[in-house]
Every structure is written in C-alpha cells, then in structure tokens.
N, C-alpha and C positions, 0 to 999 in steps of 0.2 A: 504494500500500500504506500501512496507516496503520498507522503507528509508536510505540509504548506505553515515552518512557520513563519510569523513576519518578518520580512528582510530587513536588516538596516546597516549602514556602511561600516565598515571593519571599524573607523574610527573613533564612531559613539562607544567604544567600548573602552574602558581604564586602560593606561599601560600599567604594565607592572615597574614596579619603583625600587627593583633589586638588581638596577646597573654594576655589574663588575661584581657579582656576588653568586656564587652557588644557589640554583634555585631548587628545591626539590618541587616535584611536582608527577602525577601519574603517565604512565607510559603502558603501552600493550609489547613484553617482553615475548620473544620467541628463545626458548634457551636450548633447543635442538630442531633440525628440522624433523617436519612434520606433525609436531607434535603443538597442540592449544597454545593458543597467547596467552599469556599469563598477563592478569593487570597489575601494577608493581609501580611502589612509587621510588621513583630515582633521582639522581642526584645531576644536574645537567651545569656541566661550568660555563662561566661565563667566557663569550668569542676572545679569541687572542687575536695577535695581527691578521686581517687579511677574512676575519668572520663576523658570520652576525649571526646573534641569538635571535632568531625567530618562534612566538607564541602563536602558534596553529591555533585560525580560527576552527578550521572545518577542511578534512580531507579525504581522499576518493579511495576504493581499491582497483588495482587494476590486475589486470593477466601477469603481469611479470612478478609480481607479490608475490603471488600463489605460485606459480611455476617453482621459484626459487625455495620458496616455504615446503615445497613436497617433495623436491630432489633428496632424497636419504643419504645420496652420496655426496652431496654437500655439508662437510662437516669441521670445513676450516675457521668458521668467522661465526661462532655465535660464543655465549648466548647476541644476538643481535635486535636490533629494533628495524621494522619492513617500515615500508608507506613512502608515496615520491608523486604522489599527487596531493597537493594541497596549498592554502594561503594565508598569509599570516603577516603579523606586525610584529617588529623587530628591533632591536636595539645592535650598537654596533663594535667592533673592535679598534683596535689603530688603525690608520692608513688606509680607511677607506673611503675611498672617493665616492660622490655621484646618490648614495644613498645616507640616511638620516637616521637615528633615534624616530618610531611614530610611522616612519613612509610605510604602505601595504607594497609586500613583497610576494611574487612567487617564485619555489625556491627549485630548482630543474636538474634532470640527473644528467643532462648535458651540459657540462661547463661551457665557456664561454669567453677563454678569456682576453681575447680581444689582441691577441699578442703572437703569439705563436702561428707558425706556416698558413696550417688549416684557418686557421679564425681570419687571417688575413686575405686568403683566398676564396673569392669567388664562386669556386669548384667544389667544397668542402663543407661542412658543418663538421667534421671529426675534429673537434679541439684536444691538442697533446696532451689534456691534462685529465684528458677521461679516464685514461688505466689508473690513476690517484687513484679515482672514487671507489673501484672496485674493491682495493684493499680491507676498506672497510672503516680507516683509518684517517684521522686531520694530518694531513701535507705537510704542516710548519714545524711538528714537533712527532708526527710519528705516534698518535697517541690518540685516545678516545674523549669525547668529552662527554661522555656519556659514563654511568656505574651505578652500582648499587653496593652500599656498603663496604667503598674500597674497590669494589670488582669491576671492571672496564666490560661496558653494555658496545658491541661494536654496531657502526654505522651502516646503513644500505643506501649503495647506489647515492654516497655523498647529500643525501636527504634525511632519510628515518623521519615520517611524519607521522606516524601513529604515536605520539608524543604530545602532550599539551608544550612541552618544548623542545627547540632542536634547536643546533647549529650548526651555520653550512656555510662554506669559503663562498668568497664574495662572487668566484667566478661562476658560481650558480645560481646566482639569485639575479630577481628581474623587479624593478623598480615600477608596479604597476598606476593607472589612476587608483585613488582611494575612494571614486564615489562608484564603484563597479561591486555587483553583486559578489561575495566571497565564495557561494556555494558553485556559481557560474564558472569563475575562472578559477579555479582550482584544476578544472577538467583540462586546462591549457598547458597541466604539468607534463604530461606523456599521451595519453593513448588519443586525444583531441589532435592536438597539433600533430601529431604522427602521421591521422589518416589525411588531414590537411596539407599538410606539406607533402607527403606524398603525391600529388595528386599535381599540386602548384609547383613545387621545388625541383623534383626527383622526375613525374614523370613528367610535368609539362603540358598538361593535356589542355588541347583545343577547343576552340566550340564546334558545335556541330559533328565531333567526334564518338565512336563506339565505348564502352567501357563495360569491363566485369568484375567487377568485387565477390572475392572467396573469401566468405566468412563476416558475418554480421554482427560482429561484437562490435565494441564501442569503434576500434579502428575502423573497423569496414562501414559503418554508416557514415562517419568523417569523409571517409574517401565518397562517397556516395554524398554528401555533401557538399566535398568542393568541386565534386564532378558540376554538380548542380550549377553552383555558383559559376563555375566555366562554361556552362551553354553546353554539356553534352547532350547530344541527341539520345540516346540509348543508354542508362545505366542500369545494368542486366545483375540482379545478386544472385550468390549461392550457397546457400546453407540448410543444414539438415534439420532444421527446428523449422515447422511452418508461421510457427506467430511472429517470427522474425521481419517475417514480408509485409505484414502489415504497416509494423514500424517502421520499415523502410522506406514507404512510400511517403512521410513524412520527410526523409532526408533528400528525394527525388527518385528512390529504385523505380524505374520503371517496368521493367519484368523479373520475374524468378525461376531460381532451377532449382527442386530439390534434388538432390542426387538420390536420393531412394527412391525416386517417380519413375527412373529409369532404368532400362538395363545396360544402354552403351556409358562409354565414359561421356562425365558432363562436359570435355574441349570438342566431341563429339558433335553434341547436342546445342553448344551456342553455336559450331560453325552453321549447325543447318538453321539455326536462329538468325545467324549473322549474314550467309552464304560465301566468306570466305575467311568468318575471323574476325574478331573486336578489334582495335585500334589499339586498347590499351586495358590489361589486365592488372588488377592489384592482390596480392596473397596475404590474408590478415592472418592465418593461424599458424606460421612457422611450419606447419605439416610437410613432410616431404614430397608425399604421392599428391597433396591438393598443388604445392609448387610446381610440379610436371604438368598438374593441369593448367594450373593458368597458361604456364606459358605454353602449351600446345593450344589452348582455346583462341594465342592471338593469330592474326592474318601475316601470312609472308609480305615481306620487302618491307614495310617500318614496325610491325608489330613491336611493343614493347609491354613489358611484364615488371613489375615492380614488388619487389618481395618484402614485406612490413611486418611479419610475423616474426616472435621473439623465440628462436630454437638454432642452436647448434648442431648441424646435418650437413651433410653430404647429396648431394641431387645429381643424378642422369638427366643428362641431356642431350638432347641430337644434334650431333655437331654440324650435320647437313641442314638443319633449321638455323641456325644460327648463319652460315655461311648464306642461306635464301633472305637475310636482313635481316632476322629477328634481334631485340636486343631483351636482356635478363637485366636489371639493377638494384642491387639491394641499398638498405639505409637504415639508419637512426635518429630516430627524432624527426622524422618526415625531410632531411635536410634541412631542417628550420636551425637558425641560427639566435638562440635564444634571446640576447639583449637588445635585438634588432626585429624580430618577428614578432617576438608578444606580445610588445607593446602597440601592433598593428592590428593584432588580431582583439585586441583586447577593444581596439580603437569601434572593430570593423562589429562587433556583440553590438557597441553601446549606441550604435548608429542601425543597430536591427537590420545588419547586412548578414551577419555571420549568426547561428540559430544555436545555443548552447541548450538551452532548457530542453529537450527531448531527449537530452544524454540522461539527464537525472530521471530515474525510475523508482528507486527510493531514498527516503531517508531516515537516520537512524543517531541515538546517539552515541557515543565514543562506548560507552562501556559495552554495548553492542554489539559490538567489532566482529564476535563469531559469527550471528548472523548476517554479516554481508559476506565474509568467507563461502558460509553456507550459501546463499544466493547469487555469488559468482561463479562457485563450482558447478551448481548444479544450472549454470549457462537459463536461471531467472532473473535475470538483472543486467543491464549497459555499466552501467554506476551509481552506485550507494554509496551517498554523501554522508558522511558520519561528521555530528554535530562535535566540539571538543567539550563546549562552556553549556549546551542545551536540552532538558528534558522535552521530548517529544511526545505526544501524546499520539 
C-alpha cells in the first residue's frame, strides 16, 4: 500500500547541533551476509578532510543491496551497513568547497571527482576513485567511520544509507535545490538515473526510433522513460511478471513480451514485431541468457544493445553479428556524471518534465527495512521509500 505522508522541504527540519562530535544514532547492521538487519545503535564520527556527515532524510532499496546482501560468498567486508539510494542534510569536514553546513545533498556510489582522466573526459563517467569505495573503507585515513562499541561497522558502495547517519567523501555527494521533494530525489541515487542515462548518455537514442527494455524493475521503466522523453516511436518491454505492463505504460511501454506466452526465443519474436530488429535494446537484469537476447532482438548495420544490469558474467556472442554493425555497451551509473547531471535532472522533476512519482510504490518507515527486502525480492515493488524520522500509518 502506498502511503501519502505530507511532504515538506528537507529544511523545515532541525539540524543536529553535534558538529565535530561523535553522534550515536540507529542504523540497520548487516553482520554476515544473508543473514536479517539487525537495528543497532552506532556510533558515527564526525567527517574528517575531504567529508560530510550527512543525516538521511529518507532512503530507497534497490537490486544491488540485495544482490550483495545474498552473495554467501561475500565474506570480506562486514559486519557492514547497505543503502546508496537516499537524501539528506549534512554538515561538513575541512576543505570542502562548493557545499555548506544545512545545503540538501545526494550522496552517489559514483564518485565524481572532477579531476582525474575519466571525470575530465567526455567519453567517460568511470571516475579513478571508484575502486576506493568498494573497499568499504574512508580514502584519507584507511578506516571506518562507522562502529559499535569500538568495533568498525564497514561502509557500502562509499554511501551506507540505511543509517539515520553517514558519511561520505565529498566526491560523492551532489549539492541538490532544497525546495525539491526528498522522497523524489533520493531515486536519483542509482537505479533512476541509471535507466536515464542509459538511454541519453550511453545509448543515445533518437526520436522516432525502435526500442526494447529487458526487465521492468525500476531500471527498465527509467529507460522506458527516457525513451519517452526522446520521441521513441516503439518502446517494446519484457518481462515475466504481467502486472509489470500495466505500469509501464505509464513510463511510455508501448507493447509487451512475456516470454512464457511463447515458445520461440523473445529476439525471435520482436524481430517478427519489428521485421528486422529494434534500433536499440536495453538489458536491466544482468542475466546472461536475457543479454544474448537483447542483443540478438536488435537489427543488423546500427543495432545497439546497452547492458545496465548489475552481475559479473561472461556472454557468447556472434562475432558475425557484430562484424554485420551491431554494437554491445555496457555502463555505470547510466554514464551520468554525477555533479553535473543531477542537478539537471533534479532541474528537469521540478519543471514536470522528468516523472519520479511512479517509481515510488511504497512507503515504509526505517525500522521496517525487512519489509521492503521482503517486497523487493519477491519483485512487489519498483521502490520502497523508507521514512528515517516518520511513523507511517
């Protein structure tokens, strides 16, 4: 059920008046994977050079949460704290430019930092300072700012928002307006701008052009979104849940495939949809065998395939399609370039250009947390906005 409570700007709300001070405050702890969050109050230090402690109004889950959260054989970096969708007001460290004590921030698991090869180039969103974040660890000193009782709580993905507090290097965070909905733009941390920028950035797409979105999670209606917004003629979805299609035609799907309707393969079945192939296919679930399909569903001589699903795999491919023009490209972050895109995109919501509210399905408060696990796995839900400070009724 999704829950309306009344909005009002991040900034009617108190800051906290514990600059430069250890804050303890609740957190949803992961101390192995797979196994329940545990809620646990921790001890969060204050930013040193180069960060800012941001207090999480309200944050999202998404697929890459969970992914990482079920891997068993991931058993380097806990106990840790998940979450990388979310938005917050922030107080600051030394030497940081550009942002303030108060300014609403979002905080992004693509750094950003404005400096190095990639951030400089054109070509690029992979900023040199990504492999940091994976560690799990703060950059400056090697160390967590996170613990409980002495014990180092480690970082995910340079965010950790399931926190009423975090802190995150400054080359993550984005200096948003403050009169912008919080529960809206939160969705602009990852899987929002992912299927956006995909669509704009990476593939490029035209008006007037074909498209097929594999996979109708939050990614895929995004790309099916900025399809829209580009004037595609055809945006064709595919996935295995039928109440998907409905909601899609809110982002612009104009046709659907389930793949259990059929016996042949679905690249199959769009070409006799298409009669020679999409123009431009997007891959939102990482899947191997669904990546083979997109890219066989697109048309020889420009066909391009755009691969946005979060999984480490190996993919066959025909290297005789490839040689007929097709092109494969994968990405992060939609190609979006954090310090410079969100604050466009954020521009382009509050001018009722860009449609956030259809992402959110429900919402919940923080202590909650299991249930939107529960409603993401079980693929009932886009996004469940989890409140930090709000009982929901």
């Amino acid at each position: 059920m999704l829950h309306s409570p009344q909005l009002h700007t991040a900034m009617e709300e108190p800051l906290d008046n514990s600059k430069g001070e250890v804050i303890t405050c609740k957190a949803a702890v992961c101390w192995a994977p797979g196994e329940a969050l545990v809620m646990e109050e921790i001890q969060v230090a204050p930013p040193q050079a180069l960060e800012v402690r941001i207090r999480i109004i309200c944050t999202a889950l998404c697929h890459t949460d969970v992914s990482f959260w079920s891997n068993r054989q991931d058993n380097t970096r806990y106990p840790r704290i998940f979450g990388h969708e979310a938005v917050g007001v922030e107080s600051v460290g030394e030497n940081v430019k550009d942002i303030e004590e108060g300014d609403l921030v979002i905080p992004v698991f693509m750094p950003h930092c404005t400096e190095c090869v990639d951030c400089k180039s054109t070509e690029s969103n992979m900023c040199a300072r990504l492999e940091s974040k994976i560690a799990g660890l703060m950059t400056i000193d090697n160390s967590a700012r996170f613990s409980i009782s002495g014990k180092p709580i480690y970082h995910f993905f340079g965010v950790s928002s399931f926190t009423e507090y975090t802190v995150v290097e400054v080359d993550s965070v984005v200096k948003i307006d403050p009169m912008v909905a919080p529960d809206k733009v939160c969705l602009l941390s990852c899987g929002v701008t992912t299927g956006l920028g995909g669509v704009w950035k990476v593939g490029n797409v035209e008006k007037g052009s074909t498209v097929a979105v594999f996979g109708l999670g939050t990614v895929g209606m995004a790309v099916a979104e900025g399809a829209r917004i580009r004037g595609a003629s055809r945006i064709i979805g595919v996935d295995v849940k039928p109440e998907k299609f409905d909601i899609g035609k809110k982002f612009g799907v104009t046709e659907f495939v389930n793949p259990k309707d059929h016996e042949k393969p679905v690249h199959q079945v769009i070409k006799e949809m298409t009669a020679s192939g999409v123009d431009y296919s997007f891959e939102c679930t990482g899947n191997k065998s669904v990546i083979v399909e997109a890219f066989k569903s697109t048309r020889n001589g420009w066909g391009t395939t755009v691969v946005l699903g979060s999984n480490r795999t190996e993919i066959p491919i025909d290297f005789g399609e490839l040689l007929g023009g097709k092109t494969i490209k994968g990405s992060l972050f939609g190609g979006m370039k954090a310090k410079i895109d969100l604050p466009l995109l954020v521009d382009m919501h509050m001018k009722k250009e860009l449609q956030l509210d259809g992402f959110i399905t429900h919402e919940i408060s923080f202590p909650e947390i299991s249930k939107a696990f529960e409603l993401l796995t079980k693929g009932e839900c886009l996004r469940c906005i989890m409140w930090m400070n709000r009982t929901l009724q």
